[in-house]
TIGU-62049 format. One line per field, with one value per residue (C-alpha): residue in one letter; x, y, z. Coordinates in steps of 0.2 Angstrom, whole numbers, padded with zeros to 4 digits, m for minus. Last residue first. Layout:
N
aa	(a | ...)
x	(X | ...)
y	(Y | ...)
z	(Z | ...)
END
This chain:
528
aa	(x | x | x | x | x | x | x | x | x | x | x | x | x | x | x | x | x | x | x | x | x | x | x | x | x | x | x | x | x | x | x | x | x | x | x | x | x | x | x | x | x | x | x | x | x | x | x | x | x | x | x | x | x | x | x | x | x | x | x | x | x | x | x | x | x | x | x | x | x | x | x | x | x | x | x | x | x | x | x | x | x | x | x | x | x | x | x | x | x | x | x | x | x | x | x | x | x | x | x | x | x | x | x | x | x | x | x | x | x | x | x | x | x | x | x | x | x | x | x | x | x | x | x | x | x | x | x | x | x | x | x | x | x | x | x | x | x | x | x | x | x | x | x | x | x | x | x | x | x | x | x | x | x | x | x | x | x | x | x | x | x | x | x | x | x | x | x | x | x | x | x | x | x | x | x | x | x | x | x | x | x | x | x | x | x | x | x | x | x | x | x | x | x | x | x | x | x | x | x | x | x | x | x | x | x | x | x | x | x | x | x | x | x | x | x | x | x | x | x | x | x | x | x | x | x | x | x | x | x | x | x | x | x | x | x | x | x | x | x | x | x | x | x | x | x | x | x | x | x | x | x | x | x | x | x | x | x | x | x | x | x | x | x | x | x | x | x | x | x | x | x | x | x | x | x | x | x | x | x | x | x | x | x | x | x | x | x | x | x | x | x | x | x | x | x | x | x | x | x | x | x | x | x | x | x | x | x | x | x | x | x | x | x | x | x | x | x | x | x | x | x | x | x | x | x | x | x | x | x | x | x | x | x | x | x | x | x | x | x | x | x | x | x | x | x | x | x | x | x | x | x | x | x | x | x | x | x | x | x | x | x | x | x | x | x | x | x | x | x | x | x | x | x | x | x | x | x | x | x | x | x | x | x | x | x | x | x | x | x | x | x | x | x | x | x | x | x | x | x | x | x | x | x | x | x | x | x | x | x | x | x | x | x | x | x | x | x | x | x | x | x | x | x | x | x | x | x | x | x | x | x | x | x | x | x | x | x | x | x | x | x | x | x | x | x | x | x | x | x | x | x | x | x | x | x | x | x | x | x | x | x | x | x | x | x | x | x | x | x | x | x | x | x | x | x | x | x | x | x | x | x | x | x | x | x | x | x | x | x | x | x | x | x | x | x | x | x | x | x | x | x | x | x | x | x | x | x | x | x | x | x | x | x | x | x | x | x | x | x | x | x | x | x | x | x | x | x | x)
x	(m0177 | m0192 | m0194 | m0209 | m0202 | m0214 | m0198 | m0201 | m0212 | m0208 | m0205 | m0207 | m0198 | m0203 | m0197 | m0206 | m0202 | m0214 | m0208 | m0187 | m0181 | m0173 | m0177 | m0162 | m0168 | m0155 | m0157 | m0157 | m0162 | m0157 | m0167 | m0184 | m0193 | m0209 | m0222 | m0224 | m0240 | m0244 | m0245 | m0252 | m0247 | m0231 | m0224 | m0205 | m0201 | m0192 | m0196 | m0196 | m0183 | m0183 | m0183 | m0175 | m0177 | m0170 | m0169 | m0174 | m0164 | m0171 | m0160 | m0170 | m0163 | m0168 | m0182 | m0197 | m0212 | m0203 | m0214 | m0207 | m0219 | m0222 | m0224 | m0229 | m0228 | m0237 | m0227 | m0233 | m0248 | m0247 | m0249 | m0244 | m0237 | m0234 | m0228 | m0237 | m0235 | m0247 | m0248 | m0262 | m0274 | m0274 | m0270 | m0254 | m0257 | m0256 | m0262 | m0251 | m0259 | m0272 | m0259 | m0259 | m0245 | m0241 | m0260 | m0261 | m0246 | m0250 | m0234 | m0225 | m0232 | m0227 | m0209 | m0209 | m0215 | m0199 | m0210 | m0206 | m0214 | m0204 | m0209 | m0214 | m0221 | m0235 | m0240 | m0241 | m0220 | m0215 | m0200 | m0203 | m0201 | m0207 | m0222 | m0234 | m0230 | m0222 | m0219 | m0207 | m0213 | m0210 | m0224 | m0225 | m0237 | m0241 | m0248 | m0254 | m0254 | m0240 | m0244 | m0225 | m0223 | m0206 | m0201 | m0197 | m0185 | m0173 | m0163 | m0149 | m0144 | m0143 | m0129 | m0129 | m0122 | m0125 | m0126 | m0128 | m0141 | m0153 | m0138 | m0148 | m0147 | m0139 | m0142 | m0157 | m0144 | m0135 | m0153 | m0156 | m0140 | m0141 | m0158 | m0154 | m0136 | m0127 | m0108 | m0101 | m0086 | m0070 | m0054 | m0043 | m0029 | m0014 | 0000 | m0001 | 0019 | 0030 | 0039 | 0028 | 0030 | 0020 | 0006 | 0000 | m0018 | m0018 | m0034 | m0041 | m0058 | m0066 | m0081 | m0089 | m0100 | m0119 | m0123 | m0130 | m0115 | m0099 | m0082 | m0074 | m0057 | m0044 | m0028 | m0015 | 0001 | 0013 | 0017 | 0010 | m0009 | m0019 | m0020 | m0037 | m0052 | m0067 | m0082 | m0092 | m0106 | m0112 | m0126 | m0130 | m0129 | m0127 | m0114 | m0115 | m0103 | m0089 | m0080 | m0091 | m0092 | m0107 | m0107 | m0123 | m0125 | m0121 | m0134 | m0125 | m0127 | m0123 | m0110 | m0100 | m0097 | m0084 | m0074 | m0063 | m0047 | m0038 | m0038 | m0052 | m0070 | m0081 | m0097 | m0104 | m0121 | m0122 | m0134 | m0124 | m0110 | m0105 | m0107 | m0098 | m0087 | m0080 | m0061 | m0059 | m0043 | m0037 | m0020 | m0008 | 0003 | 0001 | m0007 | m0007 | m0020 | m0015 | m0022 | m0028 | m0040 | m0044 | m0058 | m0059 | m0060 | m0066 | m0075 | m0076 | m0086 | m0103 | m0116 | m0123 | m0141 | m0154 | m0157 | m0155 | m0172 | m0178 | m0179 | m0162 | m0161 | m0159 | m0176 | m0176 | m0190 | m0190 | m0198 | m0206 | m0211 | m0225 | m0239 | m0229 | m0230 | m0220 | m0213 | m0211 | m0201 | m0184 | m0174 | m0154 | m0150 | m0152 | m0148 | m0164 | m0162 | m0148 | m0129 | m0121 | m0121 | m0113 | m0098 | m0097 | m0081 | m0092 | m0089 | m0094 | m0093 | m0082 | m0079 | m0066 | m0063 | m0049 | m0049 | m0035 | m0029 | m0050 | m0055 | m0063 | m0079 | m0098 | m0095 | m0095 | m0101 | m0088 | m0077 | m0090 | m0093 | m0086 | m0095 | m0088 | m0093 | m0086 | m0089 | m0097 | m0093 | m0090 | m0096 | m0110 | m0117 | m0117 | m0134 | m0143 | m0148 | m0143 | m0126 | m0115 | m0113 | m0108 | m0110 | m0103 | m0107 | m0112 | m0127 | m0137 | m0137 | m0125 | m0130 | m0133 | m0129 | m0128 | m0124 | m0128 | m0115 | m0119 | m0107 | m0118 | m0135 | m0136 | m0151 | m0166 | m0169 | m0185 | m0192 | m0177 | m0165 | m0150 | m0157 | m0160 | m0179 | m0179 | m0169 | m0178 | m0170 | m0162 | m0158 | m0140 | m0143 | m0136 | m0122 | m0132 | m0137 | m0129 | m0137 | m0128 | m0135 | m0125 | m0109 | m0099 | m0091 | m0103 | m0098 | m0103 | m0102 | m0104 | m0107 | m0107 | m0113 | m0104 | m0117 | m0109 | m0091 | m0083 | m0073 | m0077 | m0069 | m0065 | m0071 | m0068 | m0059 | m0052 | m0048 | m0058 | m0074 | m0072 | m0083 | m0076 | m0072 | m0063 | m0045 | m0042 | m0035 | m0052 | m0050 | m0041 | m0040 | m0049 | m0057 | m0074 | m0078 | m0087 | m0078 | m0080 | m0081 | m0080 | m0082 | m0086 | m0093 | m0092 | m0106 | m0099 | m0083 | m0095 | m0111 | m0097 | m0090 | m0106 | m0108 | m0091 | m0099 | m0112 | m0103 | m0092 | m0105 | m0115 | m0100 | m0095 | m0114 | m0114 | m0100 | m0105 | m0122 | m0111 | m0103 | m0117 | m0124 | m0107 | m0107 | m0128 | m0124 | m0107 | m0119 | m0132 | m0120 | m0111 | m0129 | m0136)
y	(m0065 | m0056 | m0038 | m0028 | m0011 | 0000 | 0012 | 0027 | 0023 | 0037 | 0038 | 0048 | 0041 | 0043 | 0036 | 0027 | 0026 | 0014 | 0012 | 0011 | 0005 | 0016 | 0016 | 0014 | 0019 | 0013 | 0017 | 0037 | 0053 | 0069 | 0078 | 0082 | 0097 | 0092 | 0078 | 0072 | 0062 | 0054 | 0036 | 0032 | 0026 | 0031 | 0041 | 0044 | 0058 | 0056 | 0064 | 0068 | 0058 | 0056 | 0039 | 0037 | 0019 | 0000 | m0008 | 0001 | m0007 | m0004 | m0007 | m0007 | m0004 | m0015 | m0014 | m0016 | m0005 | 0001 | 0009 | 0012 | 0025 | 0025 | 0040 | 0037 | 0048 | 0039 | 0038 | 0020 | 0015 | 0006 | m0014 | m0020 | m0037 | m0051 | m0068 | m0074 | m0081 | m0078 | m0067 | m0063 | m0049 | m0032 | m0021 | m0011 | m0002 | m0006 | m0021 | m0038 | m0052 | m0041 | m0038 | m0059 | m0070 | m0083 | m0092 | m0084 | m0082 | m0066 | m0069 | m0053 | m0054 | m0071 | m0069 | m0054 | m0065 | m0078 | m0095 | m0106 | m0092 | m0085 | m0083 | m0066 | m0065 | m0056 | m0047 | m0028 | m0036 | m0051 | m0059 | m0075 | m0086 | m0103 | m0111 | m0111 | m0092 | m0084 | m0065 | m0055 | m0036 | m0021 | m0010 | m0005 | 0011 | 0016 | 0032 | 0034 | 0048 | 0059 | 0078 | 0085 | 0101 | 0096 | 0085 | 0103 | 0096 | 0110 | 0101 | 0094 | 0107 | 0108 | 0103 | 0085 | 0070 | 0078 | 0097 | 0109 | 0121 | 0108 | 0103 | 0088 | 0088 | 0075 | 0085 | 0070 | 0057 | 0064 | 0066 | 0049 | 0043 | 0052 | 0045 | 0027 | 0028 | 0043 | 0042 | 0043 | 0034 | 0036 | 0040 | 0028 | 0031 | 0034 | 0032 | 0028 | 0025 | 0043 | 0052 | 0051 | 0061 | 0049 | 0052 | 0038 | 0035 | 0017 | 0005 | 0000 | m0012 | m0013 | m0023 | m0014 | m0028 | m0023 | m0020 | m0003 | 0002 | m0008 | 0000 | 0007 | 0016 | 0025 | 0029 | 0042 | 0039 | 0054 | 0070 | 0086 | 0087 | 0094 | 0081 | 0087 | 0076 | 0075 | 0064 | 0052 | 0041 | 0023 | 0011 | m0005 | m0009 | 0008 | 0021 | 0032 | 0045 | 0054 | 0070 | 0078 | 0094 | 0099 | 0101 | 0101 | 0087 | 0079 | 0065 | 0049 | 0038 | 0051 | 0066 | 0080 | 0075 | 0087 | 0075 | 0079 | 0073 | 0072 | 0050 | 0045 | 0041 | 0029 | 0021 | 0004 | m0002 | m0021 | m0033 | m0043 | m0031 | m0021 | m0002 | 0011 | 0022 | 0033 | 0043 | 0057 | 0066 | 0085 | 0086 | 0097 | 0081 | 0070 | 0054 | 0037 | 0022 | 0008 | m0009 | m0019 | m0031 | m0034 | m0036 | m0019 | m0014 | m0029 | m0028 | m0044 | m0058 | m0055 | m0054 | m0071 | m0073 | m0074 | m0058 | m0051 | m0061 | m0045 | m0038 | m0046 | m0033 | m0030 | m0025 | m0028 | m0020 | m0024 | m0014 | m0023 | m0016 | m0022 | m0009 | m0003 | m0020 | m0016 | m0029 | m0039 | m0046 | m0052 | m0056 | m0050 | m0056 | m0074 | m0079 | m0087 | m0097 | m0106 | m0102 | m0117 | m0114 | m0097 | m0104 | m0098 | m0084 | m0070 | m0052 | m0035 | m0021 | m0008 | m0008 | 0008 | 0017 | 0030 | 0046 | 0057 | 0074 | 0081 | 0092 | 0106 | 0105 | 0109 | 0096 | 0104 | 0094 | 0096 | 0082 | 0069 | 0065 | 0048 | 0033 | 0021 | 0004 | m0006 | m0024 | m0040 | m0057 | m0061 | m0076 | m0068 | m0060 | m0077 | m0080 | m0090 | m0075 | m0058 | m0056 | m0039 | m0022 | m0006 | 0013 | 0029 | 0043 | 0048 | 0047 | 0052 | 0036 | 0021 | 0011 | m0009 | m0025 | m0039 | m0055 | m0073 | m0087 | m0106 | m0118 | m0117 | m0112 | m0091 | m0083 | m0077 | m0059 | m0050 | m0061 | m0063 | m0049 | m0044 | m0029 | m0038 | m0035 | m0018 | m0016 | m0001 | 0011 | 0003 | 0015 | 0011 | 0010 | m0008 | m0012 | m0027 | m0038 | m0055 | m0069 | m0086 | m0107 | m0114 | m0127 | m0110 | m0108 | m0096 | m0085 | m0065 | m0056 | m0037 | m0027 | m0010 | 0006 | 0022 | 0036 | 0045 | 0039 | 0019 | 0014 | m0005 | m0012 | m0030 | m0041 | m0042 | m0053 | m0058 | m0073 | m0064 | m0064 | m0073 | m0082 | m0085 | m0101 | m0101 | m0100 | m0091 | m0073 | m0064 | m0063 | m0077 | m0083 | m0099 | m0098 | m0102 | m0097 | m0083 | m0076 | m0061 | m0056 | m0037 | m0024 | m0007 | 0002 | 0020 | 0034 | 0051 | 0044 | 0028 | 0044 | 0056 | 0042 | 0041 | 0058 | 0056 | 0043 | 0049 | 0068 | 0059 | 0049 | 0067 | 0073 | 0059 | 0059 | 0078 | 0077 | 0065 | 0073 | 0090 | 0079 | 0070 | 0089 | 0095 | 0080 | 0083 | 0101 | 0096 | 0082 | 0097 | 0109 | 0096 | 0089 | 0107)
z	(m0181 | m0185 | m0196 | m0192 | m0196 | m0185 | m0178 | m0166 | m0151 | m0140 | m0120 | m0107 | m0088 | m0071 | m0054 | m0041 | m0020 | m0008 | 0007 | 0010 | m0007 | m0020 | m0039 | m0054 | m0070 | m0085 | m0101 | m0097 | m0106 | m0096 | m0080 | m0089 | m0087 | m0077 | m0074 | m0056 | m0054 | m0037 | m0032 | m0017 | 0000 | 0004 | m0007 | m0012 | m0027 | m0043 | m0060 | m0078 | m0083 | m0104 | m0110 | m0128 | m0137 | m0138 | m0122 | m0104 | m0089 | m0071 | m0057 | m0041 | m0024 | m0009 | 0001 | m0011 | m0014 | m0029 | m0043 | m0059 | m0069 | m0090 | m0097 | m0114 | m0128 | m0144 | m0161 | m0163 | m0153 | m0135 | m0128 | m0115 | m0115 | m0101 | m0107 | m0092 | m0074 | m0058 | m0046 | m0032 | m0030 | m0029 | m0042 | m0049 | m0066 | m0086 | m0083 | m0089 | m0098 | m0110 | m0122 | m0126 | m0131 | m0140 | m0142 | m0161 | m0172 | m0183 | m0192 | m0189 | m0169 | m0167 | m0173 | m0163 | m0147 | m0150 | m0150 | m0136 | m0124 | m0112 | m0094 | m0085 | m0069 | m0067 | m0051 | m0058 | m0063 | m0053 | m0046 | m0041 | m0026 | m0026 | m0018 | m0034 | m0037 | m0019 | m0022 | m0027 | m0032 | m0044 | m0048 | m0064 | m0068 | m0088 | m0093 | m0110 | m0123 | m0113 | m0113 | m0119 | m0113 | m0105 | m0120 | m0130 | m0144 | m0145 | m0128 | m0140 | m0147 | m0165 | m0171 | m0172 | m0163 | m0148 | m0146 | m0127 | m0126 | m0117 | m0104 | m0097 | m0080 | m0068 | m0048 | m0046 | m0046 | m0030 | m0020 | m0023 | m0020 | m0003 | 0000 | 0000 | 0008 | 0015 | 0022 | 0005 | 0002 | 0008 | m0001 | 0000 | 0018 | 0014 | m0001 | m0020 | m0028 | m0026 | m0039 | m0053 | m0070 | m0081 | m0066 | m0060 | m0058 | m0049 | m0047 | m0033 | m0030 | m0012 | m0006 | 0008 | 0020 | 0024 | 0007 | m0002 | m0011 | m0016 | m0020 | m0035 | m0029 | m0041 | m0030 | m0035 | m0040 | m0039 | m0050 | m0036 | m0041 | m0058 | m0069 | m0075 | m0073 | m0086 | m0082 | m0094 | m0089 | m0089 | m0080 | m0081 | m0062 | m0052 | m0054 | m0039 | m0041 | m0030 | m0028 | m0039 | m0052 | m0061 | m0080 | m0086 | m0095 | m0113 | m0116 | m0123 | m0107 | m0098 | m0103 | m0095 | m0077 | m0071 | m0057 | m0044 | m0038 | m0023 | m0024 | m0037 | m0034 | m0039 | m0029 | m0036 | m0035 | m0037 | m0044 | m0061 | m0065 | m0080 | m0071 | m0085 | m0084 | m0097 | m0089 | m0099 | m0097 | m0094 | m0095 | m0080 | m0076 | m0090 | m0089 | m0084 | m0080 | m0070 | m0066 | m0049 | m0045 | m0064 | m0078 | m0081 | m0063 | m0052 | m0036 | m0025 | m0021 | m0022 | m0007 | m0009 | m0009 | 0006 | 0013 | m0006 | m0008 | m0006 | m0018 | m0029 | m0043 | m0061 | m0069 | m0088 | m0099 | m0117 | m0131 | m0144 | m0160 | m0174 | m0166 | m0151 | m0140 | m0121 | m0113 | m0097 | m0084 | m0092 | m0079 | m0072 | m0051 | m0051 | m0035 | m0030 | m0048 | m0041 | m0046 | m0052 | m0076 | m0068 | m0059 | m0042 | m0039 | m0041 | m0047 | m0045 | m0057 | m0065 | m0083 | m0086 | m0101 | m0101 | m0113 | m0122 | m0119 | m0118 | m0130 | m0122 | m0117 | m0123 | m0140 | m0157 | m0172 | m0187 | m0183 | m0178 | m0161 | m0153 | m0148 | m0135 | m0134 | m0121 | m0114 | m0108 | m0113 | m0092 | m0082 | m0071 | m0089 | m0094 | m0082 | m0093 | m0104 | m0107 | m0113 | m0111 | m0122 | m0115 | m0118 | m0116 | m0130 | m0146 | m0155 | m0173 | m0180 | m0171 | m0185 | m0184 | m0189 | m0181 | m0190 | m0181 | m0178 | m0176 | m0167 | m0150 | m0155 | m0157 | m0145 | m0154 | m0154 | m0152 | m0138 | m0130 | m0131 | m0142 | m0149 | m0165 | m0169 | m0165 | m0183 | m0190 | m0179 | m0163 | m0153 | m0146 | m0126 | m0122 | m0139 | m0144 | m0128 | m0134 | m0133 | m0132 | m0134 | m0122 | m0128 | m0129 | m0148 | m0151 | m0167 | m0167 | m0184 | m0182 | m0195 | m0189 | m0197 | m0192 | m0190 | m0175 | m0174 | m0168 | m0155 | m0150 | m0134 | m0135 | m0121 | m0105 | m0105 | m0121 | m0131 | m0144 | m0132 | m0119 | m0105 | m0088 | m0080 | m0063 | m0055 | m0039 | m0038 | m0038 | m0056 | m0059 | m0077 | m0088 | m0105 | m0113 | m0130 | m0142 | m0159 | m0162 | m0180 | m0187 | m0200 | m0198 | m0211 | m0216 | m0214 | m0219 | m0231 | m0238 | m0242 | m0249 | m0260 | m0266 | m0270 | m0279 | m0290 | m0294 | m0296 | m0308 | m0317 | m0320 | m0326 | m0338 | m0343 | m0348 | m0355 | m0369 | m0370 | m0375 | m0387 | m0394 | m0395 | m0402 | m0416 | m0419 | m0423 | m0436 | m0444 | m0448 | m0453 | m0466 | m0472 | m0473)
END
């Protein structure tokens, strides 16, 4: 019985023996699956002043890396970064992280004030963050103290995984390009009329806070300075080349401080494929509006006789055309860039109006996932709030301000997510800002709204300004669901939406508004 007894409890020791070595192994090969599906990505920038010529004269800009712009970051669908940003400027620094990434349980480091707390000079701050369930074109840039004007902006690009199927063919390579305009002042010199980029107000979902940022001049346009040129990724002048008969990407993206920007590229059309992470139906264009803080992706095939062919960003909306070239050169060329640019459109306002409203989500199309990306039916969607911004800029103690339902944002002292995870009283207030345009006259406030996780709200940007309106929406999704110009009311449009955007742009010309859904997805009440 012994002999039996220890021969049984040999093989079960055995057995238990196997059965740990196997479970180990599939332990530790499930967590080599999790590192080879979702790796990390390390990096340190390293933030200073430099001297180049842009516009062909020597001025200050702000570097990343010793470079201008600043380092592009290719990453995949889920790849988490670590990103460790050093400020060697003598300004404190703030960094809009990676503008239309969702943030997902981190909403307190997008990068803006209020939720993030800009880095002291010699400090550094660690961003981290996921690119979950996206792809597409998108940028980074600073967001205070007007360093935007002086650079530290650049590209991210976010590529499908391997197994998800995109609606095109796979393009022969891809082109980034970072147009904008540019000025020669330095940006600690430009007054605060010329100040085209302020925070104006946010939204409080329970323990979040959604920034809205308008980028514009209203109308004290009549009195700041049109820029000074166009630059294309940091230049006057570059080249991209291909193959004749490829098919080629080309991701751009709107990185300057007021301006809309036309593209268009010598006898060639454009498929446009993708905005802001949304694949679209696939129209084809001579020419897109790009306005400030925008991206999207088109395809163009290589399809001429071998030459060089121009590549033209120029200025939209202002009275004098600035101009920025670049060079498409085939790699079989036999002839430089020749006649006449291609010319602009001849529309303004209302063309670009009219042009924007033809982006449409392609709903059977995938994202960063297989299913498509239109299974989520937004369209029948009854939103739990509706929310009205009327944009303005009126006179607040005798200066000109802009204002948002005529509050004029300041920021407090104390970062407003600090004071909302610590139940700081006197910070801020969610009754400083209505939820819809009155009468009466403006005044300054940290101006919060207040809203419910998980509710849909459609929030409507009213422009009753004379100039274009660049809205930038930080941190979520907001589904288009609308355009139309009124005159003296405001009427409800909802429908299927067009694509998900983070940046709105609104036309001037009486009163024109433009409306967007949006979810409250993330409650984690983290402070800087």
């Amino acid at each position: 019985m012994a002999t039996g007894f220890s021969g049984i409890l040999a093989d079960s020791m055995g057995k238990v023996l196997f059965l740990s070595l196997l479970c180990g192994v599939l332990a530790v090969f499930g967590v080599s699956l999790v590192n080879a599906d979702d790796p990390y990505r390390y990096y340190t920038w390293t933030v200073t002043y430099g001297t180049i010529s842009p516009l062909g004269e020597a001025q200050q800009v702000i570097l990343i890396n010793g470079q201008f712009p600043g380092p592009q970051l290719d990453v995949v669908t889920n790849d988490n970064i670590v990103l460790n940003l050093v400020n060697k400027l003598d300004q404190p620094f703030l960094l809009t992280e990676m503008n239309g990434i969702k943030q997902r349980k981190n909403s307190w480091q997008d990068g803006v004030l209020g939720t993030n707390c800009p880095i002291p000079p010699n400090s550094n701050y660690t961003y981290k963050f996921q690119t979950k369930d996206q792809i597409g074109t998108f940028t980074y840039f600073p967001s205070t103290l007007l360093h935007r004007a002086a650079g530290g902006y650049g590209a991210l690009n976010v590529y499908e995984r391997p197994r998800i199927p995109i609606p095109f063919a796979t393009p022969d390579g891809d082109f980034t390009l970072l147009i904008g305009d540019w000025y020669k002042t330095n940006h600690k010199n430009r007054k605060l009329s010329n100040k085209a980029a302020m925070k104006i107000m946010a939204i409080r979902w329970n323990l979040i806070i959604i920034w809205f940022d308008i980028t514009g001049i209203f109308r004290l346009r009549k009195i700041s300075s049109l820029p000074d040129g166009v630059l294309i990724n940091g230049q006057t002048h570059t080249t991209f080349s291909g193959d004749q008969g490829k098919t080629y990407m080309f991701r751009i993206s709107n990185v300057g401080l007021s301006t809309s920007l036309n593209f268009r590229i010598q006898g060639h059309t454009m498929k446009l494929v993708e905005v802001e992470g949304s694949h679209t139906i696939q129209n084809i264009y001579d020419s897109l509006d790009v306005h400030v803080g925008q991206s999207a992706a088109v395809l163009v095939t290589l399809n001429q006789p071998p030459k060089d062919y121009y590549i033209v960003a120029s200025t939209r909306f202002t009275k004098q055309v600035l101009t920025a070239t670049a060079v498409l050169r085939y790699t079989n060329s036999k002839a430089p860039a020749s006649g006449p640019l291609p010319a602009p459109p001849t529309g303004q306002f209302h063309w670009s109006m009219r042009h924007v409203r033809t982006y449409r989500w392609n709903l059977t199309a995938s994202a960063a996932r297989p299913n498509p990306q239109g299974s989520f039916h937004y369209g029948k969607i009854i939103p739990t709030k509706t929310i009205v911004l009327a944009n303005s800029a009126p006179l607040i103690n005798g200066k000109k301000r802009y204002a948002v339902n005529r509050v004029s944002y300041v920021n407090p002292d104390t970062p407003l997510k600090l004071a909302d995870y610590f139940n700081i009283p006197g910070v801020f207030s969610v009754d400083s800002i209505q939820s819809l345009p009155s009468g009466g006259p403006a005044y300054v406030a940290a101006s919060v709204i207040p809203a419910s996780l998980h509710d849909f709200v459609e929030v409507v940007f009213q422009n009753n300004e004379y100039a274009m309106q660049s809205w930038h929406l930080d941190g979520y999704d907001f589904w288009v669901v609308g355009y139309i110009q009124i005159m003296d009311r405001y009427t409800d449009l909802l429908g299927q939406p067009g694509y998900v955007e983070h940046e709105i742009c609104i036309v001037g010309e009486a009163v024109s508004w433009a409306a967007a859904l949006s979810q409250g997805l993330d409650s984690c009440p983290q402070p800087c």
